[in-house]
Backbone as a printed PyTorch tensor [residue, N CA C, xyz], in Angstrom:
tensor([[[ 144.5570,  -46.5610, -131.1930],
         [ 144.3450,  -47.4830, -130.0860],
         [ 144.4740,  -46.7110, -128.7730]],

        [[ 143.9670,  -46.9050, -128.0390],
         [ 143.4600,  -46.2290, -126.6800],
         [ 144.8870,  -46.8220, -125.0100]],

        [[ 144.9360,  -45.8470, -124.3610],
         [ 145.8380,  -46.7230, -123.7260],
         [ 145.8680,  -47.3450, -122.7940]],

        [[ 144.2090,  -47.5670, -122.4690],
         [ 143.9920,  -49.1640, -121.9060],
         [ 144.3880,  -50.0280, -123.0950]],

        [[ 144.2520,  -50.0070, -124.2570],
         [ 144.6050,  -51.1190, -125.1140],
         [ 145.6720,  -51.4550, -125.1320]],

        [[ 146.4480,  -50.3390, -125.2040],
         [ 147.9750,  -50.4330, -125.7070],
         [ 148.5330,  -51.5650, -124.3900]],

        [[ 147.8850,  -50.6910, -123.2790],
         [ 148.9050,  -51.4550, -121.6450],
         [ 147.7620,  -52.7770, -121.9060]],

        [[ 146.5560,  -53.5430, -122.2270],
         [ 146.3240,  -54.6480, -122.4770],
         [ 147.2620,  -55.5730, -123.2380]],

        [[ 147.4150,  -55.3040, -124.1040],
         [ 148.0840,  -55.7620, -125.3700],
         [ 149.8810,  -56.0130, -124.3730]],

        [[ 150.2440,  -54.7890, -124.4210],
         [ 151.3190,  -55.3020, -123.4310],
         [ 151.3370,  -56.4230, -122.1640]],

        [[ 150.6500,  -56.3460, -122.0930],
         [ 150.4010,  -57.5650, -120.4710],
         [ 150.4700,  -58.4250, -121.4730]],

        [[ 149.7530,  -59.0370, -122.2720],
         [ 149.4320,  -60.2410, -122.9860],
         [ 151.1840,  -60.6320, -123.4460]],

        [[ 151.7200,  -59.6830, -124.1050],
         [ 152.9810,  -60.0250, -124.9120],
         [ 154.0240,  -60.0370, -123.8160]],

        [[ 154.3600,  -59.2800, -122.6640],
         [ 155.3590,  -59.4060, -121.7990],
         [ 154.4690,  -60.9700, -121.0830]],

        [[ 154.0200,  -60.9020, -120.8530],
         [ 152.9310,  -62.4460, -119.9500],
         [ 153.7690,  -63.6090, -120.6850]],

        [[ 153.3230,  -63.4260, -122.1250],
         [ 154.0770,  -64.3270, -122.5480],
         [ 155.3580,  -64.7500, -123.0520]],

        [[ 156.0630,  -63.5580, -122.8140],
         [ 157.2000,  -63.3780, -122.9130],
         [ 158.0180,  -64.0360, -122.0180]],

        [[ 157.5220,  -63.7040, -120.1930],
         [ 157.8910,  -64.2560, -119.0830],
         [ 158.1240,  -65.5430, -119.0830]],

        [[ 156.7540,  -66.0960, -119.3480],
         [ 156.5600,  -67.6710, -119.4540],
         [ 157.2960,  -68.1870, -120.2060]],

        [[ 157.7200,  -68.3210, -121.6910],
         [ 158.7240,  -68.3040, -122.0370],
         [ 160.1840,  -68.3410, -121.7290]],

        [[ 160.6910,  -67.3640, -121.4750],
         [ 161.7240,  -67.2310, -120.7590],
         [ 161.8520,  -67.9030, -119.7240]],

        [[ 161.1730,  -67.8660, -118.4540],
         [ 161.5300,  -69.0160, -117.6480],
         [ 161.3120,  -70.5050, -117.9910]],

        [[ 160.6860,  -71.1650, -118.3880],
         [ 160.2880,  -72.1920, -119.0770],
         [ 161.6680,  -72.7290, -119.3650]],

        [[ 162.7570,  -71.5450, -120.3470],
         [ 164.0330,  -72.0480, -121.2560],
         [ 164.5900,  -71.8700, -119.6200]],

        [[ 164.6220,  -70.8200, -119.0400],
         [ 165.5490,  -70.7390, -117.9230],
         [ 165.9000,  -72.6460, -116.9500]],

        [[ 164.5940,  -72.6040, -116.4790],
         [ 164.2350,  -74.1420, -116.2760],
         [ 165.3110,  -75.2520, -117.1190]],

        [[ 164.9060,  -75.0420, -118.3310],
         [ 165.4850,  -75.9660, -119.6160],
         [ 167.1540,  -76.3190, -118.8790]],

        [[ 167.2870,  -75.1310, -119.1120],
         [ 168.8880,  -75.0350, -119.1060],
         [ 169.3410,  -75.3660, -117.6960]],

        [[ 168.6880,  -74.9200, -116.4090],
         [ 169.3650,  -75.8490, -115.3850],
         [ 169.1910,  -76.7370, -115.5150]],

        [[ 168.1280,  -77.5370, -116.1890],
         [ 167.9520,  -79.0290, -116.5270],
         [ 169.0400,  -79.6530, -117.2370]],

        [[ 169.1680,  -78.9730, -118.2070],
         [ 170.1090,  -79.7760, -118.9170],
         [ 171.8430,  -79.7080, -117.5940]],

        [[ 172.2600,  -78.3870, -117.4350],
         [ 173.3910,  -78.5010, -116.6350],
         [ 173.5240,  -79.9790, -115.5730]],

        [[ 172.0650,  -79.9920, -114.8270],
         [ 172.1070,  -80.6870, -113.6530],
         [ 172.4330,  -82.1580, -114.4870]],

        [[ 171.5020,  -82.9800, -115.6860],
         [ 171.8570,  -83.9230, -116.5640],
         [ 173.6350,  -84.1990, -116.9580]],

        [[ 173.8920,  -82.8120, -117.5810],
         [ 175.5490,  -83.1850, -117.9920],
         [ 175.9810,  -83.4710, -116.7100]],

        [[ 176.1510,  -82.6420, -115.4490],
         [ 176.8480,  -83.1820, -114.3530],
         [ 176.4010,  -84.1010, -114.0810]],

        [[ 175.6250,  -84.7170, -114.3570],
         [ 175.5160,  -86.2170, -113.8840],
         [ 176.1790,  -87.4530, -114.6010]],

        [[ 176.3020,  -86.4470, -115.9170],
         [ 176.5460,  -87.5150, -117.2940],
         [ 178.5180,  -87.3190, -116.9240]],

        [[ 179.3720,  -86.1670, -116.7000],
         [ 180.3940,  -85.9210, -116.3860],
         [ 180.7180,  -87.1880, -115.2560]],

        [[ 180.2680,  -86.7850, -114.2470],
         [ 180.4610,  -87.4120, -113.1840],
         [ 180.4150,  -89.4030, -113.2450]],

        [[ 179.7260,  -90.0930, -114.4080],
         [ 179.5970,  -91.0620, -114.9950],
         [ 180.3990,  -91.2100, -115.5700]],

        [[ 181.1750,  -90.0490, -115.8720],
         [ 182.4770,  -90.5940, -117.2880],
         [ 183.6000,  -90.8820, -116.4660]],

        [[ 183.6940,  -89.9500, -115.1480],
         [ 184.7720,  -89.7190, -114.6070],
         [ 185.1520,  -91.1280, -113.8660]],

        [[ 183.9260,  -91.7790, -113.2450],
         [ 184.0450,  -92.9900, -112.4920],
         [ 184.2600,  -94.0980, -113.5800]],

        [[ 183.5700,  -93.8840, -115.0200],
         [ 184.2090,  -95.1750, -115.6420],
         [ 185.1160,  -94.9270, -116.3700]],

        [[ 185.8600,  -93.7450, -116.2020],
         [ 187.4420,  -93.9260, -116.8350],
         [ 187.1470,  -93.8430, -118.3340]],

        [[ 186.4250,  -92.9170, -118.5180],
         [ 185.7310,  -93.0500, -120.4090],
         [ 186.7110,  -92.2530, -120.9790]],

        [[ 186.9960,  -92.2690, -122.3290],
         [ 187.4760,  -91.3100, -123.1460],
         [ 187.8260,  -90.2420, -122.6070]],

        [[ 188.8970,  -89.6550, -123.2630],
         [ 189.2520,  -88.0910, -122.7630],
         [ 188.4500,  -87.6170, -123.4310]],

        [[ 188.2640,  -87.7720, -124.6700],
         [ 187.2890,  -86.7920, -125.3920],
         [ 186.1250,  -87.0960, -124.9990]],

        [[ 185.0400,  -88.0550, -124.6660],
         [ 183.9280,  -87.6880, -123.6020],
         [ 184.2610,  -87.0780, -122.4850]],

        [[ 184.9870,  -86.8870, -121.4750],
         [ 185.2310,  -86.1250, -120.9330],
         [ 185.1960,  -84.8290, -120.9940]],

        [[ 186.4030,  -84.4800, -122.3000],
         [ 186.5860,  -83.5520, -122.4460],
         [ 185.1930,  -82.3940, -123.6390]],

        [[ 184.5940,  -83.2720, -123.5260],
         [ 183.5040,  -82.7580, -124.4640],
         [ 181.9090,  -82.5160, -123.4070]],

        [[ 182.1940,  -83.0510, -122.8120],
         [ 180.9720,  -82.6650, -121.5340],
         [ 181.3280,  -81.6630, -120.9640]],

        [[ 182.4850,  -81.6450, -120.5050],
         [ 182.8080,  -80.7430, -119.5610],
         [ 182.2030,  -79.0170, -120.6950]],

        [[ 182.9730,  -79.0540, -121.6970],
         [ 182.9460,  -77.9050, -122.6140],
         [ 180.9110,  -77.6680, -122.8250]],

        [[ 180.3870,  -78.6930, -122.9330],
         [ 179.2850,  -78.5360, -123.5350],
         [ 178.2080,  -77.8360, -121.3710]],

        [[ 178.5550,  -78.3460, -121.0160],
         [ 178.4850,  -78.2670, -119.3330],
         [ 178.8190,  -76.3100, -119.1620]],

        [[ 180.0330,  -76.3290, -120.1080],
         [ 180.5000,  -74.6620, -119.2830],
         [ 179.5710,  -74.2040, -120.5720]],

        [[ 179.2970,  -74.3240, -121.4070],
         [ 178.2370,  -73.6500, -122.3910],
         [ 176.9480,  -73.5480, -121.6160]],

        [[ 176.1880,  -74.3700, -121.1800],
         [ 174.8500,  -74.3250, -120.7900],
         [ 174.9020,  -73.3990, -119.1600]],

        [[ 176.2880,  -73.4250, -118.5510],
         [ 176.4140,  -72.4790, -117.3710],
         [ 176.7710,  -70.9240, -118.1300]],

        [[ 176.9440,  -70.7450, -119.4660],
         [ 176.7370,  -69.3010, -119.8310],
         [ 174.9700,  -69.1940, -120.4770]],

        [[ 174.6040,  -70.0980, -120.7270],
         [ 173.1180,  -69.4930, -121.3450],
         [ 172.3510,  -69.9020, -120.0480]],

        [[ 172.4840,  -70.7010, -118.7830],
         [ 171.8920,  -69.8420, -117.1530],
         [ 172.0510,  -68.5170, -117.3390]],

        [[ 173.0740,  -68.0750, -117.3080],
         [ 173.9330,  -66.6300, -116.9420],
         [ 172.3440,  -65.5720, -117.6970]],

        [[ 172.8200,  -65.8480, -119.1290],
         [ 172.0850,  -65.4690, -120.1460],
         [ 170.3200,  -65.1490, -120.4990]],

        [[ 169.8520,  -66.4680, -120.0270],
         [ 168.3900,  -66.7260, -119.7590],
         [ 167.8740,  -66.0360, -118.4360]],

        [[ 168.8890,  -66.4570, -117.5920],
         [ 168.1150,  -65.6200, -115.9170],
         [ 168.4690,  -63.7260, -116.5840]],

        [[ 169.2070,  -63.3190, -117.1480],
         [ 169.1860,  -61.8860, -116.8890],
         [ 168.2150,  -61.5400, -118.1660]],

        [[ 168.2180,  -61.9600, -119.0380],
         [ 166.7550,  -62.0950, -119.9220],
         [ 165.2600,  -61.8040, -118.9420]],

        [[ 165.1560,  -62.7250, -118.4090],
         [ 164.3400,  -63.7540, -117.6400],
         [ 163.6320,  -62.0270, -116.9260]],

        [[ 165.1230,  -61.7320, -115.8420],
         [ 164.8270,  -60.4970, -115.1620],
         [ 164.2570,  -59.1380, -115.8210]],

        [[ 164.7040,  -59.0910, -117.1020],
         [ 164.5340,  -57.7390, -117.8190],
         [ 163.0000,  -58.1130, -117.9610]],

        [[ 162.4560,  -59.4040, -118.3060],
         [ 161.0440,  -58.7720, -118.8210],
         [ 160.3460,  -59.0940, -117.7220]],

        [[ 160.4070,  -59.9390, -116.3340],
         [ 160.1930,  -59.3860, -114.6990],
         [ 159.5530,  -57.9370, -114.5640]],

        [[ 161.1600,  -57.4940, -114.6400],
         [ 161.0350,  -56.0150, -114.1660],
         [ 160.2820,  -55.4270, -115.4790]],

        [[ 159.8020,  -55.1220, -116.3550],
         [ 159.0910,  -54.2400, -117.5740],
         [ 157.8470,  -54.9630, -117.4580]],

        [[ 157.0380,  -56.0970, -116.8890],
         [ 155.7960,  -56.8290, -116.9480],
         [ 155.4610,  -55.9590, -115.2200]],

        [[ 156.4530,  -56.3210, -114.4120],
         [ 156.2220,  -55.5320, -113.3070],
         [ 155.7840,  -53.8830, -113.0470]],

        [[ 156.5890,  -53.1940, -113.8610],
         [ 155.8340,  -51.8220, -114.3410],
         [ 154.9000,  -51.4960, -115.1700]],

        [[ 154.3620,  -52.8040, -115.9320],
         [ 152.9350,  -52.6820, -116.9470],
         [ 151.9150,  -52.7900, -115.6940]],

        [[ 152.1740,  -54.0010, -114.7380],
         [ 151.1870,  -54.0350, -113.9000],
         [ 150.6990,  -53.0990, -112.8820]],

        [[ 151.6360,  -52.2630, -112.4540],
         [ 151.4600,  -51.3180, -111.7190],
         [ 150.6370,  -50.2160, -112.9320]],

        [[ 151.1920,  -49.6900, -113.7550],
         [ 150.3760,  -48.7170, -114.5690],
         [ 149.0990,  -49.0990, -115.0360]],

        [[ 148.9830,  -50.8760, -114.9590],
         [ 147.4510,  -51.2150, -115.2160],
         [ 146.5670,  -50.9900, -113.7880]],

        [[ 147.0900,  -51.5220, -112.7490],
         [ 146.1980,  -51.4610, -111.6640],
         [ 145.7690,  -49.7200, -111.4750]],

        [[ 146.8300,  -48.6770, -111.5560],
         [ 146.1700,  -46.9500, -111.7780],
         [ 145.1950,  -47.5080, -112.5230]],

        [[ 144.8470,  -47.2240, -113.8470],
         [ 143.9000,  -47.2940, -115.1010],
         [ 142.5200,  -48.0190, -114.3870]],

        [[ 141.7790,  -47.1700, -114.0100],
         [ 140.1900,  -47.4880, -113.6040],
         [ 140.0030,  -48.4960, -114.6490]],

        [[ 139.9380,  -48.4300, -115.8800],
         [ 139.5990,  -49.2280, -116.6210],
         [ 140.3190,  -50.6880, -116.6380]],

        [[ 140.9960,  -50.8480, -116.2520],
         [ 142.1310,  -52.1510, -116.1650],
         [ 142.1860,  -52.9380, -114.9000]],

        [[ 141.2950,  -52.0660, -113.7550],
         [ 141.6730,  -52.5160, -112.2570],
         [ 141.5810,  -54.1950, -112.5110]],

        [[ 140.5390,  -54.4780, -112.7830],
         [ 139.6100,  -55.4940, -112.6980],
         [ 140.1370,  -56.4810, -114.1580]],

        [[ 140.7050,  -56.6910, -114.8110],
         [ 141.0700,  -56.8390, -116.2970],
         [ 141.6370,  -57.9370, -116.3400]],

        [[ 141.0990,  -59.3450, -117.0440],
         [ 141.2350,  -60.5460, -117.6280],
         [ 143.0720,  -60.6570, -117.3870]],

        [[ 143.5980,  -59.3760, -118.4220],
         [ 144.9670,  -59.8870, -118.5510],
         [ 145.9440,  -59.3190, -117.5920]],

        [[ 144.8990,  -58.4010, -116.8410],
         [ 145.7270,  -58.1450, -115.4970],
         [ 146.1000,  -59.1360, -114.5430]],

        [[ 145.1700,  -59.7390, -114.2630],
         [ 145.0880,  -60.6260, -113.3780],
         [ 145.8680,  -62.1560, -114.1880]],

        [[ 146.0240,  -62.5570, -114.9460],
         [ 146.7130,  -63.4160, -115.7980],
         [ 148.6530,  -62.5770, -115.8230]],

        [[ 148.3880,  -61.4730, -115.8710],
         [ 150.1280,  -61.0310, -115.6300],
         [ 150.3800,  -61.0110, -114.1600]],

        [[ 149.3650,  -61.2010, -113.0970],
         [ 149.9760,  -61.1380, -111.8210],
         [ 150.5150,  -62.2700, -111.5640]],

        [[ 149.3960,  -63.5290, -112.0440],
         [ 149.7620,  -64.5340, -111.8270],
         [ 151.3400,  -65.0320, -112.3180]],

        [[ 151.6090,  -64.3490, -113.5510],
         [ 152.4190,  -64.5310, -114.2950],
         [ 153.3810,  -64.6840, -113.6390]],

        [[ 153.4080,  -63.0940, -113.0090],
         [ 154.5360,  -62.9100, -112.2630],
         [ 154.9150,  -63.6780, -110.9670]],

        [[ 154.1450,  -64.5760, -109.9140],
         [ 153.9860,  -65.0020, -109.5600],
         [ 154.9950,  -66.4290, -109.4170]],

        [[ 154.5160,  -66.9130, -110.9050],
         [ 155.4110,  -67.8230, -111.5100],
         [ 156.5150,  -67.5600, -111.7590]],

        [[ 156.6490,  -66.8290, -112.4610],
         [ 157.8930,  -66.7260, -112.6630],
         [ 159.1900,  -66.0960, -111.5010]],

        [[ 159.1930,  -65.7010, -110.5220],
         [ 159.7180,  -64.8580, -110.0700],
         [ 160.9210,  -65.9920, -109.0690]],

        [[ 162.3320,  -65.7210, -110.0260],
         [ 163.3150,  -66.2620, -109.6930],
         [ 164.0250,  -66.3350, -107.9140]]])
């Protein structure tokens, strides 16, 4: 395989790698912002300790897989970010379907 192919093939798999990853990144502040809302509901109606105490725990879990997902998130950023630069050199790639689909990529994604 030739290494316009190889750096094609890479754009495609980090591209979708990105998307991915932020997508879950998303997920997970979603869910955090939900439990604090769901916490903050328990607290005003005086609910169970153990609802309480079980949000809160499930709440500090989803604030370690933020932690987790964003530095994920960054690693394949930065490695989609150096495919694109070595594609735009490559005469053959200037112009290239999945070049231009990883810029965008990046685009999106960029925390």
């Amino acid at each position: 395989m030739s290494d316009a192919a190889t750096l094609r093939k890479q754009l495609k798999i980090k591209s979708g790698s990105a998307k991915r990853l932020y997508k879950e990144h998303r997920l997970y502040q979603k869910e955090e912002e939900d439990l604090k809302r769901k916490l903050d509901q328990y607290v005003a109606d005086n609910a169970e300790e153990w609802d309480v105490k079980n949000t809160r725990r499930m709440l500090e879990e989803s604030g370690k897989m933020i932690t987790d997902s964003a530095s994920r998130l960054g690693a394949v950023v930065q490695e989609l970010r150096e495919l694109v630069v070595a594609a735009e050199q490559d005469a053959e790639l200037a112009q290239d379907e999945e070049l231009m689909k990883a810029k965008e990529t990046l685009e999106e994604v960029s925390v």
